[in-house]
C-alpha positions in Angstrom: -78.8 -15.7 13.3 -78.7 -13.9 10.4 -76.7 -10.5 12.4 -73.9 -13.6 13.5 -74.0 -14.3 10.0 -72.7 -10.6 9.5 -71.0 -10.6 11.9 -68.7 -12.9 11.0 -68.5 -11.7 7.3 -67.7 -8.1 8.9 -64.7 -9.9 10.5 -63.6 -11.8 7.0 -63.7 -8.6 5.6 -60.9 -7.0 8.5 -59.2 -9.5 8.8 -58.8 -9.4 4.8 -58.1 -5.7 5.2 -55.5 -6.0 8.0 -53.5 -9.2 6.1 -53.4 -6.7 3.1 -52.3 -3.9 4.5 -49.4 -6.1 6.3 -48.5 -7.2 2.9 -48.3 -3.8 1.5 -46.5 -2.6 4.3 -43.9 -5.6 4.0 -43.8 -4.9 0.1 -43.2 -1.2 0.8 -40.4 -2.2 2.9 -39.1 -4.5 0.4 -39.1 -1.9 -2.0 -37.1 0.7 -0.5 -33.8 1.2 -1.1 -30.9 0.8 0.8 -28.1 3.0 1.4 -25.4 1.5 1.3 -22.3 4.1 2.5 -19.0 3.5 1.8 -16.4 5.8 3.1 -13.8 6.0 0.3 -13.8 7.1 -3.4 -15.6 5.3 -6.6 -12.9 2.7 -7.7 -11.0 1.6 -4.5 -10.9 -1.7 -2.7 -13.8 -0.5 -0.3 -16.1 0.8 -3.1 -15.8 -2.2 -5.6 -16.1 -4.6 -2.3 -19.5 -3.0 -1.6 -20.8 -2.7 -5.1 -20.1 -6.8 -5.7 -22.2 -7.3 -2.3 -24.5 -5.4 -3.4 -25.5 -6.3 -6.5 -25.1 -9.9 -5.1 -28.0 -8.8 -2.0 -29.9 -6.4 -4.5 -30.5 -10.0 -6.3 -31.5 -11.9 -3.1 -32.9 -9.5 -1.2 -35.5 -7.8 -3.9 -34.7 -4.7 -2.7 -32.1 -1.8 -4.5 -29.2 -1.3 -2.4 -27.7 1.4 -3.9 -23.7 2.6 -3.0 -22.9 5.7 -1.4 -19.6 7.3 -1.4 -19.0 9.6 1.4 -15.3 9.3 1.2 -13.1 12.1 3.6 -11.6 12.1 7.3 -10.6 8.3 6.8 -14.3 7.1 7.0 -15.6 9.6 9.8 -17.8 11.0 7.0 -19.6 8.2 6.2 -19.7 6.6 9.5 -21.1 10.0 11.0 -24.3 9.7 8.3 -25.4 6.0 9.0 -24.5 7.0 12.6 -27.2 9.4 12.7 -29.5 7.8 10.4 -33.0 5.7 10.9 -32.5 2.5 13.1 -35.0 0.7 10.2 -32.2 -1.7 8.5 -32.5 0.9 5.2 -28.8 2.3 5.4 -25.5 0.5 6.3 -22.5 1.1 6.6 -19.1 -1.0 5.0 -17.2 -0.5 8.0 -13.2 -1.3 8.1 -10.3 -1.2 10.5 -10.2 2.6 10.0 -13.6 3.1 10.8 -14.6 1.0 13.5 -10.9 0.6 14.9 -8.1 3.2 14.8 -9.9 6.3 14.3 -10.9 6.9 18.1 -7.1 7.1 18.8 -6.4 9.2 15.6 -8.4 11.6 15.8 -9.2 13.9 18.7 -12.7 14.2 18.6 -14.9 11.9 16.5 -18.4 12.5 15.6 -19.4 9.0 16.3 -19.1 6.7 18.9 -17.8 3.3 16.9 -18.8 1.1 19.2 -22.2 2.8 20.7 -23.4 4.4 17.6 -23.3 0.8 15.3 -25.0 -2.5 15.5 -22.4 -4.9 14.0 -23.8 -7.2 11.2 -21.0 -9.2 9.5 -17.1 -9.8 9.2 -17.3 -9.7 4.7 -13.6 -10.4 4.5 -9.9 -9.3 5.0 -7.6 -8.4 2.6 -3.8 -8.1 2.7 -2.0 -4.7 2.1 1.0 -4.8 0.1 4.2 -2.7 -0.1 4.7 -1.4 -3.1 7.1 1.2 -5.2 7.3 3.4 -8.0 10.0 1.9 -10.8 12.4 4.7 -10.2 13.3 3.8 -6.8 16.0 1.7 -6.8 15.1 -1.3 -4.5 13.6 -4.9 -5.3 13.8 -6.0 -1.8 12.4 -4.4 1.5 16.0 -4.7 2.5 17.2 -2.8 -0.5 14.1 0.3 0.5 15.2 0.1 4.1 18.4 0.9 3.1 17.7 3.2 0.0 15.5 5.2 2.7 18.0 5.4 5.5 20.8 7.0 2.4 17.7 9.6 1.6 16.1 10.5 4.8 13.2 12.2 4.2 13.2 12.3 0.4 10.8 8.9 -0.1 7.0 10.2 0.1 5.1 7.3 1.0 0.8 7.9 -0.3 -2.2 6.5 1.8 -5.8 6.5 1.2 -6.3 8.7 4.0 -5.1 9.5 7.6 -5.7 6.9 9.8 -6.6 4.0 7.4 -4.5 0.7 7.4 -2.4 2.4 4.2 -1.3 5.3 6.7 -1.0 2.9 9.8 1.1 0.5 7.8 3.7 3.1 6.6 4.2 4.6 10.3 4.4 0.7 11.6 7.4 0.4 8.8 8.9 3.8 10.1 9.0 2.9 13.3 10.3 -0.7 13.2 12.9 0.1 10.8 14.3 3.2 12.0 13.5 5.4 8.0 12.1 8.5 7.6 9.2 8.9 4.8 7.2 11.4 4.6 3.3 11.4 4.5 1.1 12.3 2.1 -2.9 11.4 2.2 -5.4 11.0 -0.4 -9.1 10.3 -0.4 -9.0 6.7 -1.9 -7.2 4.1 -3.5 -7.1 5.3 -7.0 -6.0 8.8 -6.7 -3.5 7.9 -4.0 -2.1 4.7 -6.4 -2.5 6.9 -9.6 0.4 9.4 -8.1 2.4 6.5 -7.2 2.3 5.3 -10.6 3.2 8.9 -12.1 6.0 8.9 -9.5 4.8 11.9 -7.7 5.1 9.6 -4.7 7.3 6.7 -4.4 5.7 4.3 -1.8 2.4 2.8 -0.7 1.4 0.5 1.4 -2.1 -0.4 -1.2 -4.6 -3.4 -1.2 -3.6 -6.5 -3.4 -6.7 -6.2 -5.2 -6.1 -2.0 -6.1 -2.2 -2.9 -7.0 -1.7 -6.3 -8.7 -3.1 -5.0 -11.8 -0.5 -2.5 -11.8 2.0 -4.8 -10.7 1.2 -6.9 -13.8 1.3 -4.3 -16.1 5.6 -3.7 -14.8 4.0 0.4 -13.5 4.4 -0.4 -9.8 7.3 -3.2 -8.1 5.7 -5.5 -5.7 8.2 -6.0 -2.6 6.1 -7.6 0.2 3.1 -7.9 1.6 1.8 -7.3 4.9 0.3 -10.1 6.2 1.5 -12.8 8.6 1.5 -15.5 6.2 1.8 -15.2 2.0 -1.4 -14.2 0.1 -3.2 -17.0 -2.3 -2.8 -14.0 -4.7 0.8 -13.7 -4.8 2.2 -16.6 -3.3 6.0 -16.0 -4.2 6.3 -12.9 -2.9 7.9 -12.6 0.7 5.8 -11.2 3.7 7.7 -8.2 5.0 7.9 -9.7 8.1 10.1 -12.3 6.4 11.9 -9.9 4.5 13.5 -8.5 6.8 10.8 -6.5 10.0 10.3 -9.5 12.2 7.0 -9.3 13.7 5.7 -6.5 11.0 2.0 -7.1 10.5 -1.0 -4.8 8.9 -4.4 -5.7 7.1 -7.8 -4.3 5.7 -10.8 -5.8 6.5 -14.4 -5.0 6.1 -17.7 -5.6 7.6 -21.0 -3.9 7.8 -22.9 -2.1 10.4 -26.2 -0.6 10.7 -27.3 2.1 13.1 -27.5 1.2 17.2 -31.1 0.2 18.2 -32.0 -1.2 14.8 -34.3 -4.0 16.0 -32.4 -7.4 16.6 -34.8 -9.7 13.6 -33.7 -6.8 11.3 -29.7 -7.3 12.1 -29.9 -11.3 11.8 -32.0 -11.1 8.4 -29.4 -9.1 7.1 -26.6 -11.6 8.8 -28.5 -14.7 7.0 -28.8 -12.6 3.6 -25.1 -11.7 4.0 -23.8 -14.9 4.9 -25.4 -16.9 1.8 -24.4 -13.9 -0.5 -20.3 -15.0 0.6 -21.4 -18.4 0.1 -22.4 -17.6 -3.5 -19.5 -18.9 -6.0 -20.2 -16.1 -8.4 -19.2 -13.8 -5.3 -16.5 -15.5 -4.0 -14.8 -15.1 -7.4 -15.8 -11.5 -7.6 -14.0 -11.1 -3.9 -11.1 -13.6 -5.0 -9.8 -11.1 -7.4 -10.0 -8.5 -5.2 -7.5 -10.8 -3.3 -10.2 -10.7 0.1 -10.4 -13.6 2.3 -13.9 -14.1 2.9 -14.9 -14.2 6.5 -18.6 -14.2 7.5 -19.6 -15.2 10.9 -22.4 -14.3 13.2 -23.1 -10.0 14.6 -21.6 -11.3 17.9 -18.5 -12.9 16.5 -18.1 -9.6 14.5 -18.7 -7.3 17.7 -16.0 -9.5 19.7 -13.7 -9.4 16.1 -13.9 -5.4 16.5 -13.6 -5.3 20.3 -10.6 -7.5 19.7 -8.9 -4.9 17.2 -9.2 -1.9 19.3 -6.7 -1.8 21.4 -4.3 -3.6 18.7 -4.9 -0.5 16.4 -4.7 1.6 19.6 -1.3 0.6 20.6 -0.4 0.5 16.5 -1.1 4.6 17.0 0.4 5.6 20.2 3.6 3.9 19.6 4.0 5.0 16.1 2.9 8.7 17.5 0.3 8.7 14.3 -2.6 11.5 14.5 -4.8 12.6 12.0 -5.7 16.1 13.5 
C-alpha cells in the first residue's frame, strides 16, 4: 500500500513538473519578441502603419513586437529576411501590393517566392494614393498637368518610393493612358521621396493621403486627384483622376501581414484573432483614420484569394506600361 501511495505522489510530482515546464515554455514564448519588418524607411505610410499595429498587439498580445526597417529593392529586402526566417510566428512581414503583387513582374529575378515563401495572415487596410504637385508647376487640374506635360515632354520628374511600388506603378499607368512623358526618379520611402517634391527637385508624385495631406494643408504640395475609384473620406472634394479627366484610371496601397510558409496553422489564426480585434479597437481605427487607410481585416484565406486576385491585375498594370525595376 504504502509503495501505491508513492507511487502516486511520484506522479503528482511529474505531472507538476511537466504543467510547469509547459508554462514556462508558453511564458518564454510570450516573451520573445517579434520582428516586425517593414520594407520602407522610418516615417512613411508603411512604417507608421506598422508601428500603430504594433503598439496596439504589443498591448494585447504581452509580447514586444518590435519594427524593422529593411527598406530597398521596393520591399524585396525585407520580404527576402522574413522569407528565410523561422516558421515559429516570431517575425512577420507588413506586406503591400509591391511586395506580394507586382514585384514578380518587375523584377527579373526575385529572391523570394511571394506566394510560396508566405503564409498570409490579414488584409490591415487600403489606402488611396494621391496625385500630387510641387507649387511651381502651373496646373490645378489633372487636365491642366496633362497638358502642362505634353508642352514640356520630358521636363516633369515625377518621385516614387521605390521601383515597383504603387507610387512608381501609378505614374507609368498616368503615362501611358494620357500619352505624357515624365521622367522617373525612385527613392527609398515616402519621406525622402515627398521631401524633394516639396523642395521642388521633383515636380510630381503619386504619394499616400496619409504622407501628403499634411503637406497639402500646410499650401507646400497642390492636391489634384486621387487615385481611387471613388472619393476618399479624407478629402472628399477632391476629384478622382478617373473623373478628372483618365477614364478608367485606378491605383491603391494596401497592406497586410505575412509570416513565413509552414508556420503551423494555430500560430497564423492566433495572430488573425489578435489582429482582427486590434482593427476593431477605436483607439486604432483613429490612429489608421488619419493615415487616411480603410481598414479591411478578414480571415488568412480571404487575404490569400485578395492577393491571388491582385496578381495578374498588377501583372497586366506592368507589361502594358513596359515598367521594370532591373
Amino acid at each position: 500500500m504504502g509503495a501505491i501511495i508513492r507511487f502516486m505522489d511520484l506522479r503528482r510530482i511529474a505531472l507538476a513538473l511537466c504543467l510547469a515546464s509547459a508554462a514556462c515554455l508558453a511564458m518564454a514564448q510570450s516573451e520573445k519578441s517579434v520582428r516586425f519588418v517593414v520594407g520602407f524607411t522610418p516615417g512613411g505610410p508603411s512604417d507608421i502603419l506598422a508601428r500603430a499595429l504594433a503598439a496596439k498587439l504589443t498591448e494585447t498580445r504581452g509580447q514586444p513586437v518590435v519594427v524593422e526597417n529593411r527598406p530597398g529593392a521596393g520591399g524585396n529586402l525585407a520580404a527576402e529576411v522574413v522569407a528565410r526566417s523561422a516558421a515559429d510566428g516570431n517575425t512577420w512581414l507588413l506586406g503591400n501590393n509591391s511586395i506580394l503583387a507586382t514585384n514578380a513582374a518587375l523584377y527579373s529575378h526575385l529572391p523570394f517566392d511571394p506566394v510560396k515563401d508566405f503564409a498570409p495572415v490579414a488584409l490591415v487596410g487600403i489606402q488611396p494614393n494621391m496625385l500630387v504637385v510641387h507649387p511651381s508647376v502651373p496646373a490645378h487640374s489633372v487636365g491642366e498637368l496633362i497638358a502642362y506635360a505634353k508642352q514640356h515632354p520630358g521636363k516633369l520628374n515625377y518621385a516614387s518610393t521605390g521601383a515597383g511600388v504603387a507610387s512608381h506603378l501609378s505614374g507609368e499607368l498616368f503615362k501611358a493612358m494620357t500619352g505624357v512623358d515624365m521622367v522617373h526618379v525612385p527613392y527609398k520611402g515616402a519621406q525622402p521621396a515627398l521631401t524633394d517634391v516639396i523642395a521642388g527637385q521633383c515636380q510630381v508624385m503619386f504619394a499616400t493621403t496619409a504622407s501628403a495631406i499634411p503637406y497639402v494643408k500646410a499650401g507646400r504640395l497642390r492636391a489634384l486627384a486621387v487615385t481611387t475609384a471613388q472619393r476618399s473620406a479624407s478629402m472628399p472634394d477632391l476629384p478622382t483622376v478617373a473623373e478628372a479627366g483618365v477614364p478608367g484610371f485606378e491605383s491603391t496601397t494596401w497592406h497586410g501581414v505575412v509570416v513565413p510558409a509552414g508556420t503551423p496553422a494555430p500560430i497564423v489564426e492566433r495572430l488573425n484573432r489578435d489582429i482582427n480585434a486590434a482593427l476593431r479597437d477605436p483607439e486604432l481605427r483613429k490612429r489608421l483614420d488619419l493615415l487616411g487607410v480603410e481598414v479591411a481585416g478578414g480571415t488568412p484565406q480571404e487575404f490569400a484569394a485578395y492577393i491571388a486576385a491582385e496578381i495578374p491585375k498588377w501583372t497586366k498594370i506592368v507589361r502594358d506600361s513596359g515598367a521594370k525595376a532591373d
